[in-house]
Biopython code that builds the backbone (N, CA, C, O; Angstrom):
import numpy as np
from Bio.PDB.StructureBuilder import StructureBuilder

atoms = [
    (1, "UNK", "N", (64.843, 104.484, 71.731)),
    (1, "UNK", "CA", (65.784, 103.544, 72.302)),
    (1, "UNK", "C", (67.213, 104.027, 72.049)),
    (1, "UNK", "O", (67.651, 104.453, 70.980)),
    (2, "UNK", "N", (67.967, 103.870, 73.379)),
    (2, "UNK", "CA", (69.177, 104.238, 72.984)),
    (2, "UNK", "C", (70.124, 103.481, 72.271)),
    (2, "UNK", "O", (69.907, 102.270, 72.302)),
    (3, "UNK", "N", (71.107, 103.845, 71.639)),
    (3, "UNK", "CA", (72.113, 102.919, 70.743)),
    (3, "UNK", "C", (72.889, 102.211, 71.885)),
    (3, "UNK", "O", (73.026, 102.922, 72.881)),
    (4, "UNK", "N", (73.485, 100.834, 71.972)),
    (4, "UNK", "CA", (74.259, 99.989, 72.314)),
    (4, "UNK", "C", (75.547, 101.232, 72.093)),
    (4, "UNK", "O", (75.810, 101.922, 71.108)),
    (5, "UNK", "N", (76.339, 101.146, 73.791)),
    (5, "UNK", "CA", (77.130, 101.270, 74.207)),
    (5, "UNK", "C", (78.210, 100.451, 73.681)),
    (5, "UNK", "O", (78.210, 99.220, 73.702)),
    (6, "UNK", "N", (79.205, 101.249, 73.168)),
    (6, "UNK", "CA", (80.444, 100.675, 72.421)),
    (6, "UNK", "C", (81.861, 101.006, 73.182)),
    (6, "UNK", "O", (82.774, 101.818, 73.032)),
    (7, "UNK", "N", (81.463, 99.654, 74.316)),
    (7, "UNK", "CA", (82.789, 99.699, 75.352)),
    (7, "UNK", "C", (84.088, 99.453, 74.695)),
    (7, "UNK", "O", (84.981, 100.038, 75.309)),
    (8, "UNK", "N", (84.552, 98.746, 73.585)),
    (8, "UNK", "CA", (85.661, 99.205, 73.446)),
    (8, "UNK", "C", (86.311, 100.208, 73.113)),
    (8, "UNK", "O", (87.460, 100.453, 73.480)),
    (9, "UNK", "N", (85.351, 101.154, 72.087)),
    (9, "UNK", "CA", (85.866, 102.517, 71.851)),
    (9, "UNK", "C", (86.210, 103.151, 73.320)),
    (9, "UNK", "O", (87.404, 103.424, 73.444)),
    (10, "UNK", "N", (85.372, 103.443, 74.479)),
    (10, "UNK", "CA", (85.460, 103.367, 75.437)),
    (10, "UNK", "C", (86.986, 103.227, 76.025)),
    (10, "UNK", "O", (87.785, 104.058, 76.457)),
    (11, "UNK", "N", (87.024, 102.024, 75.876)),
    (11, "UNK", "CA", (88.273, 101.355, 76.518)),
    (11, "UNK", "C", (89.954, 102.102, 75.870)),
    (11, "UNK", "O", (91.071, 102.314, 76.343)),
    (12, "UNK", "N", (89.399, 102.252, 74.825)),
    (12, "UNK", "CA", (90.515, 102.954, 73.708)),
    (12, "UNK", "C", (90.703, 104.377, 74.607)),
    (12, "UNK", "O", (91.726, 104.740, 75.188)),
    (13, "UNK", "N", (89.416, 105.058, 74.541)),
    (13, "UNK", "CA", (89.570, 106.536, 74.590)),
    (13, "UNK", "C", (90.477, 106.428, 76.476)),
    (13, "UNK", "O", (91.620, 106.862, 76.616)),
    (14, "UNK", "N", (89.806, 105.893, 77.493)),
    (14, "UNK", "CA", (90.431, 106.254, 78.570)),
    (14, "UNK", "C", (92.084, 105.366, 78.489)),
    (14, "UNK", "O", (93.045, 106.006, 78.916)),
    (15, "UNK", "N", (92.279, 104.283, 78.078)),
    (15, "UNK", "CA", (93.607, 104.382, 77.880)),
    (15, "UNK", "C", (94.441, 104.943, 77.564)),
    (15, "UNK", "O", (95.576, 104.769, 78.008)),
    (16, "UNK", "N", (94.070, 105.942, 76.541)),
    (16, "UNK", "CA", (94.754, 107.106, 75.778)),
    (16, "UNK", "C", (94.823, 108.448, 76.225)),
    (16, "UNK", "O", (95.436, 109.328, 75.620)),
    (17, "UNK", "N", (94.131, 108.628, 77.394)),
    (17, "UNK", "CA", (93.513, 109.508, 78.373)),
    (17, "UNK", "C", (94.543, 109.032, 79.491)),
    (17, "UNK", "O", (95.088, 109.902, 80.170)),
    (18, "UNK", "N", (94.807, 107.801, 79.694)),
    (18, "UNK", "CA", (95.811, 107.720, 80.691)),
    (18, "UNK", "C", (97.452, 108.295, 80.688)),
    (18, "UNK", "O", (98.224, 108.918, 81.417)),
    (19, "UNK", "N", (97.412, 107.665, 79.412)),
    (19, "UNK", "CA", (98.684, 107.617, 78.521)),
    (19, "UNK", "C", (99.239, 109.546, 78.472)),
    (19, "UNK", "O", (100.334, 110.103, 78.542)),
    (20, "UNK", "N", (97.915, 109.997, 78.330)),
    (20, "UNK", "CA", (98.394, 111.444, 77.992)),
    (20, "UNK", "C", (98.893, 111.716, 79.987)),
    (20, "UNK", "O", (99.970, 111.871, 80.562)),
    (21, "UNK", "N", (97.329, 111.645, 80.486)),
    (21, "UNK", "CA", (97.875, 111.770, 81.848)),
    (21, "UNK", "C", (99.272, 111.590, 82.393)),
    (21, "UNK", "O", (99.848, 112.463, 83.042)),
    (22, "UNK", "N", (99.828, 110.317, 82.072)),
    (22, "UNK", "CA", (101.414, 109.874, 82.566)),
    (22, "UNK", "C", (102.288, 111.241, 82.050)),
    (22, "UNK", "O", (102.749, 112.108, 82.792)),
    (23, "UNK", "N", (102.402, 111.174, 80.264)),
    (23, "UNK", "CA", (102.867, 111.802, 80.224)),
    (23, "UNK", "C", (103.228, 113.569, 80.159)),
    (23, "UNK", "O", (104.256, 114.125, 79.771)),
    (24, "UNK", "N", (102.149, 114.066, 80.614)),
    (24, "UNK", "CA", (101.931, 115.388, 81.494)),
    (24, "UNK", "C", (102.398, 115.277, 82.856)),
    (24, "UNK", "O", (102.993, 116.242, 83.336)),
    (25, "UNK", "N", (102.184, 114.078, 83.650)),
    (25, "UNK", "CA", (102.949, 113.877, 84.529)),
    (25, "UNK", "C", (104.233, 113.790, 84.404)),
    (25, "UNK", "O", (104.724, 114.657, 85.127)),
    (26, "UNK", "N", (105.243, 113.051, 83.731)),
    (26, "UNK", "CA", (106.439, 113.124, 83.478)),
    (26, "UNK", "C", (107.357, 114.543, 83.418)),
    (26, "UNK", "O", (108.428, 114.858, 83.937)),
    (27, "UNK", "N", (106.333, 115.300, 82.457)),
    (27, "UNK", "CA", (107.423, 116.839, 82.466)),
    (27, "UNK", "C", (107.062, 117.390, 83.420)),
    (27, "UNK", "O", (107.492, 118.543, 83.453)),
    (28, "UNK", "N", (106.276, 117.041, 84.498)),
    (28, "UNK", "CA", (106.059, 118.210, 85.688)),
    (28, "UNK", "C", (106.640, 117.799, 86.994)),
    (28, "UNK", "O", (106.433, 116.741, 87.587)),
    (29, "UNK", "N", (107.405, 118.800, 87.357)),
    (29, "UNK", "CA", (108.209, 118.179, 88.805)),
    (29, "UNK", "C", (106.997, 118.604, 89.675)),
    (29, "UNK", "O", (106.107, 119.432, 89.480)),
    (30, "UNK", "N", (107.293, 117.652, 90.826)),
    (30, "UNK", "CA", (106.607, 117.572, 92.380)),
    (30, "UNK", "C", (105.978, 118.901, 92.549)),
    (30, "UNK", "O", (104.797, 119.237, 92.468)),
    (31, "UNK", "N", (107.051, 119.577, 92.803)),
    (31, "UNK", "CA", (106.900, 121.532, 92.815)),
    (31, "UNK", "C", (105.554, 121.900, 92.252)),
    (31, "UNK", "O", (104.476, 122.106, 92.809)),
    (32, "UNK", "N", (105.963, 121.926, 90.849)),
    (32, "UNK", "CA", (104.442, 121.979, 89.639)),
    (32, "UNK", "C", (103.328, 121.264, 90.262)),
    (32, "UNK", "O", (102.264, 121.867, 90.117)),
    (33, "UNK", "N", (103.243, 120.195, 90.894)),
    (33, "UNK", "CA", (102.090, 118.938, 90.781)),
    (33, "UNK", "C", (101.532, 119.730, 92.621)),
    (33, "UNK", "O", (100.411, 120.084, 92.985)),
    (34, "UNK", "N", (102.337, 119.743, 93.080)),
    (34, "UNK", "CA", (101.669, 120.253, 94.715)),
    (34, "UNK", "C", (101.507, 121.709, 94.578)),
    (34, "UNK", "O", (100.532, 122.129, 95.200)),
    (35, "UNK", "N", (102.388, 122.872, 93.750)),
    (35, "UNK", "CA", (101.305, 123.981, 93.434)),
    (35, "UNK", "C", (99.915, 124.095, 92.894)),
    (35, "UNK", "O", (99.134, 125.014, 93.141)),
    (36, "UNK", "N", (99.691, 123.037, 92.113)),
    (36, "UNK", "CA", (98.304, 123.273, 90.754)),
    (36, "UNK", "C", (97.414, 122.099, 91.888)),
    (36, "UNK", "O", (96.289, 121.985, 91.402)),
    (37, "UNK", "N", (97.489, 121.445, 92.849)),
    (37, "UNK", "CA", (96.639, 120.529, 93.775)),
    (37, "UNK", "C", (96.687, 121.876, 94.751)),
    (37, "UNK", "O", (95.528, 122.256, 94.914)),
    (38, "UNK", "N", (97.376, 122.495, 95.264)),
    (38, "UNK", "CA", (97.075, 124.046, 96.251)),
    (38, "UNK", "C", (96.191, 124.322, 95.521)),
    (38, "UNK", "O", (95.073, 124.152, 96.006)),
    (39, "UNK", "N", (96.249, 124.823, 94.163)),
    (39, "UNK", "CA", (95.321, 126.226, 93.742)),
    (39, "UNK", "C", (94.244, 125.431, 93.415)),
    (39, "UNK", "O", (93.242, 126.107, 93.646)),
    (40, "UNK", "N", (93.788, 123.851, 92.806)),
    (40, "UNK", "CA", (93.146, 123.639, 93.145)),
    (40, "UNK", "C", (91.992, 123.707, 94.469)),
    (40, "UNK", "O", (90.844, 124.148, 94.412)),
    (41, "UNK", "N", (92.423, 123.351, 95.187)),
    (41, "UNK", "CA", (91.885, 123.050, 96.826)),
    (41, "UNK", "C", (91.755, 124.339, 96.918)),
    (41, "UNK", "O", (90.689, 124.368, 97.533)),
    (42, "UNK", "N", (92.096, 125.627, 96.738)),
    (42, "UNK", "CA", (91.902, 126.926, 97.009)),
    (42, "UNK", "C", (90.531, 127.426, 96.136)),
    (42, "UNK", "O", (89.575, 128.022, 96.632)),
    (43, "UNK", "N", (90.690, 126.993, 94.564)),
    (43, "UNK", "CA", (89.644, 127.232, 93.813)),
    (43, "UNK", "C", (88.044, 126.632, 94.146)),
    (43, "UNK", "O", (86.952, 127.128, 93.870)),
    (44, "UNK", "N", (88.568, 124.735, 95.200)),
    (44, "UNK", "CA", (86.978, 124.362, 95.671)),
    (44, "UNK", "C", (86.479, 125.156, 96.804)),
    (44, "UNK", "O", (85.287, 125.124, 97.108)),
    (45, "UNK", "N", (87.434, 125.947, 97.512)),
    (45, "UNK", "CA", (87.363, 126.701, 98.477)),
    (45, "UNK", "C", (86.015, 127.443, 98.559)),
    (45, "UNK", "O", (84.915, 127.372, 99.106)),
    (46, "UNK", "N", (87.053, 128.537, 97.313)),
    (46, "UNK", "CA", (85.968, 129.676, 97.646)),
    (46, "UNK", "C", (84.838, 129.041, 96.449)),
    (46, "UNK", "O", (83.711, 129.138, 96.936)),
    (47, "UNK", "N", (84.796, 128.599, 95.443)),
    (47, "UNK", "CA", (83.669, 128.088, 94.804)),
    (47, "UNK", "C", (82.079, 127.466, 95.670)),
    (47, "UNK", "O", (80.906, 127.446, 95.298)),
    (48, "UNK", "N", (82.825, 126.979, 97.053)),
    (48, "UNK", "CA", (81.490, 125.931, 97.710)),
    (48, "UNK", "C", (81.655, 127.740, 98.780)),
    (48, "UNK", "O", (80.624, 128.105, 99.346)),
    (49, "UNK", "N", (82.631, 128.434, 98.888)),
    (49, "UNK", "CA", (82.270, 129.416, 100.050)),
    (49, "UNK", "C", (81.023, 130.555, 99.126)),
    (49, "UNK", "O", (80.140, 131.250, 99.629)),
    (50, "UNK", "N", (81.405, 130.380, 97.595)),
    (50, "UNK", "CA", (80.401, 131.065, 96.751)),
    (50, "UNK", "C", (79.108, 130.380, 96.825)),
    (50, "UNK", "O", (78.029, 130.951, 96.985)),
    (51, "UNK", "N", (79.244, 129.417, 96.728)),
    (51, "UNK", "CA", (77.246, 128.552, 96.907)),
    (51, "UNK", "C", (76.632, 128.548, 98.399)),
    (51, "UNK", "O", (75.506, 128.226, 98.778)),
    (52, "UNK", "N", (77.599, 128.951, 99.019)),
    (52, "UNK", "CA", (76.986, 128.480, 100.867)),
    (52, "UNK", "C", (77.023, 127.129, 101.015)),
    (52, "UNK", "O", (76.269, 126.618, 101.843)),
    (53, "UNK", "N", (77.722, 126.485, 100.399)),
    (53, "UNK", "CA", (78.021, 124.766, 101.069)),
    (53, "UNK", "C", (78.225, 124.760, 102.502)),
    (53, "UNK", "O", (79.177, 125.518, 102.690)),
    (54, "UNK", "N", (77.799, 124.266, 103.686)),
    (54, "UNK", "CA", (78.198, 124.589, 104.717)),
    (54, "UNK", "C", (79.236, 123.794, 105.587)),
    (54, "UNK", "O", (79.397, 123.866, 106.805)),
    (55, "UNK", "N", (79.947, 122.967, 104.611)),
    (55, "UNK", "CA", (81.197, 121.813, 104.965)),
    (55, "UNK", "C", (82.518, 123.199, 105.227)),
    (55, "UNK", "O", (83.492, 123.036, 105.962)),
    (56, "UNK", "N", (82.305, 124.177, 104.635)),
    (56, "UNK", "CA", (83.279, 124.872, 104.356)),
    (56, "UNK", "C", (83.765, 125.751, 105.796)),
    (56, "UNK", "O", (84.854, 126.218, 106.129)),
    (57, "UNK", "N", (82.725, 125.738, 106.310)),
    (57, "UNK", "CA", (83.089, 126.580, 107.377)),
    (57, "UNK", "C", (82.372, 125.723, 109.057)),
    (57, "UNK", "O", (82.441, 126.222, 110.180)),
    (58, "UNK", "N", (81.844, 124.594, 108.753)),
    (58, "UNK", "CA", (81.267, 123.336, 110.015)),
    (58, "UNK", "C", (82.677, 123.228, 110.756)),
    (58, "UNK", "O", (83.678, 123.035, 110.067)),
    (59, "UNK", "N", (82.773, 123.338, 112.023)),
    (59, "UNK", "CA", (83.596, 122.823, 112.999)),
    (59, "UNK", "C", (84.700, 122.213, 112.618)),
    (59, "UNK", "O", (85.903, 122.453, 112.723)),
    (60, "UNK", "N", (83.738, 120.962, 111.926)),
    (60, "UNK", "CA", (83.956, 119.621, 112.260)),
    (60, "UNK", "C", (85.391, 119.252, 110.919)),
    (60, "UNK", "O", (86.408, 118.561, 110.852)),
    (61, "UNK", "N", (84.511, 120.359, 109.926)),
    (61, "UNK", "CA", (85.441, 120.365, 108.673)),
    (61, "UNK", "C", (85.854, 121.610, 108.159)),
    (61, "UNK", "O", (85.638, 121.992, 107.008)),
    (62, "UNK", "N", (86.684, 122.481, 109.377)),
    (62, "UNK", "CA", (86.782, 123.853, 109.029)),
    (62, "UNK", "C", (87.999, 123.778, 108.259)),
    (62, "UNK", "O", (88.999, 123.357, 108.840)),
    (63, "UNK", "N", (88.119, 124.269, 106.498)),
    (63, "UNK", "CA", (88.858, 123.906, 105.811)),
    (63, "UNK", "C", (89.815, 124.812, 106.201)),
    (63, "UNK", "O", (90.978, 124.469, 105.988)),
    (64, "UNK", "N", (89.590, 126.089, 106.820)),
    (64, "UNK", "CA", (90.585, 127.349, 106.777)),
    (64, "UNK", "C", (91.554, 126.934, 107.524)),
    (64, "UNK", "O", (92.742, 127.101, 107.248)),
    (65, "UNK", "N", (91.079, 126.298, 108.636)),
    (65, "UNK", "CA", (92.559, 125.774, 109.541)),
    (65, "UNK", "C", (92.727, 124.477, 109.099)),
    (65, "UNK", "O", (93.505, 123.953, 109.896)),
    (66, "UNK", "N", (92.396, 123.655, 108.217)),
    (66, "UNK", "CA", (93.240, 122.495, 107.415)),
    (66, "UNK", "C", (93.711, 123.523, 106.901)),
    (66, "UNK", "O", (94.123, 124.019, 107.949)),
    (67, "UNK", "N", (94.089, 124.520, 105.847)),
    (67, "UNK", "CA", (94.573, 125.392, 104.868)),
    (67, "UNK", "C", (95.633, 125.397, 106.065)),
    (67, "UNK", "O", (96.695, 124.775, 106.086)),
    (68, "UNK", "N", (95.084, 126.284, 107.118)),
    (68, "UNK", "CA", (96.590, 126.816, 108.010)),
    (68, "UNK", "C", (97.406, 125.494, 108.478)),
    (68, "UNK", "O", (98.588, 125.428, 108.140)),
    (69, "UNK", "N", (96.949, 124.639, 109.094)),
    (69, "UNK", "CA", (97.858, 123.314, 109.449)),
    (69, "UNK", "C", (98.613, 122.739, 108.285)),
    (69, "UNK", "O", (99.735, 122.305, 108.545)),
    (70, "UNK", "N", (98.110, 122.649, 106.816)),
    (70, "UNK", "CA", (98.329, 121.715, 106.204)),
    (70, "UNK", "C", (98.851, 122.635, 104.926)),
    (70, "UNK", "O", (100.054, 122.816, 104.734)),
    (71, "UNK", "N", (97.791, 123.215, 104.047)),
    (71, "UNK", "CA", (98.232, 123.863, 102.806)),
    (71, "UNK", "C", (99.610, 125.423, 103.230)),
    (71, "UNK", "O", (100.724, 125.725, 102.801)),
    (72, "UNK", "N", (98.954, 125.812, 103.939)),
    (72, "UNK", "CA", (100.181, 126.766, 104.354)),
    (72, "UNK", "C", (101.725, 126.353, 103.926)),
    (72, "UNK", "O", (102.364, 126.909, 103.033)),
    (73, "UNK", "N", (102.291, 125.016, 104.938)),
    (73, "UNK", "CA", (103.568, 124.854, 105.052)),
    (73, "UNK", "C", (104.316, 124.599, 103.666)),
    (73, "UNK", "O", (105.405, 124.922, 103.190)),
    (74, "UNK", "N", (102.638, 123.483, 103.031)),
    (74, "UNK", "CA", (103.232, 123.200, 101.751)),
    (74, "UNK", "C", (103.876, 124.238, 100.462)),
    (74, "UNK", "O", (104.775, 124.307, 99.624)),
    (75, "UNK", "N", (102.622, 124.997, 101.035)),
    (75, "UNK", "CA", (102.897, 126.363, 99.902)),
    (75, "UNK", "C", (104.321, 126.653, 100.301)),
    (75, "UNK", "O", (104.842, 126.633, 99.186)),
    (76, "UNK", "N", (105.225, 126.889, 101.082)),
    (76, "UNK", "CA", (106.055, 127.567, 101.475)),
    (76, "UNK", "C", (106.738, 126.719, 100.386)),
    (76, "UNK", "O", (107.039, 127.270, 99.327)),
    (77, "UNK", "N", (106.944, 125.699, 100.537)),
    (77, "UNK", "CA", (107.908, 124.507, 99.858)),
    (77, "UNK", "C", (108.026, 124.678, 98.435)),
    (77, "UNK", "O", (109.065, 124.491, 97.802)),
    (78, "UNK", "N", (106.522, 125.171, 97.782)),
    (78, "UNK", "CA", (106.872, 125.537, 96.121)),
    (78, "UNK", "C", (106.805, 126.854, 95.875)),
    (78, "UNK", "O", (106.414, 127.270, 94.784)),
    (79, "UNK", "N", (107.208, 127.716, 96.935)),
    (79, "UNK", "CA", (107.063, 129.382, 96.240)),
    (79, "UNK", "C", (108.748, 129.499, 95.986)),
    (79, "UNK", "O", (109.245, 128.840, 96.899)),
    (80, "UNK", "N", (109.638, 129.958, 95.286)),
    (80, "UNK", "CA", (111.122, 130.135, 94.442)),
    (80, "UNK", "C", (111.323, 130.989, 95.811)),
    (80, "UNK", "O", (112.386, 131.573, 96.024)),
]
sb = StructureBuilder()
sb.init_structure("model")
sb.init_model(0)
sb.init_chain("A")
sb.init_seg("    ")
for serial, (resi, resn, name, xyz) in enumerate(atoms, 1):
    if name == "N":
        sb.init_residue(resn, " ", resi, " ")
    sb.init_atom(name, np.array(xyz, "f"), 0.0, 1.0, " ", f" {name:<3s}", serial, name[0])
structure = sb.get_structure()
């Protein structure tokens, strides 16, 4: 049998988890926050283009031309 779930510790830990979140957010300008969401979205990229996910390259959800319509311009905006 498993032990009883101890939601307030719980409750503690993701508040404090938030708290850090904010403030990692605070020292990072826009710039920082829409480069590291690019290289994200670049890293699920090729990760699902490494498994053969087939969302990656379907018509319907061809990410490469979201990349060109969408991640492209942005990139321009945080490269110095």
């Amino acid at each position: 049998m498993l032990p009883p779930v101890r939601r307030e510790v719980l409750r503690e830990r993701e508040a404090q988890d938030d708290a850090d979140d904010a403030a990692v957010s605070a020292r990072e300008t826009p710039g920082e926050r829409l480069a590291l969401t690019i290289e994200l979205s670049e890293l699920t990229r090729a990760l699902a283009e490494a498994v053969g996910a087939p969302w990656v390259t379907a018509p319907a959800d061809d990410l490469g031309e979201k990349a060109r319509l969408y991640a492209a311009p942005l990139r321009l905006l945080v490269r110095p």
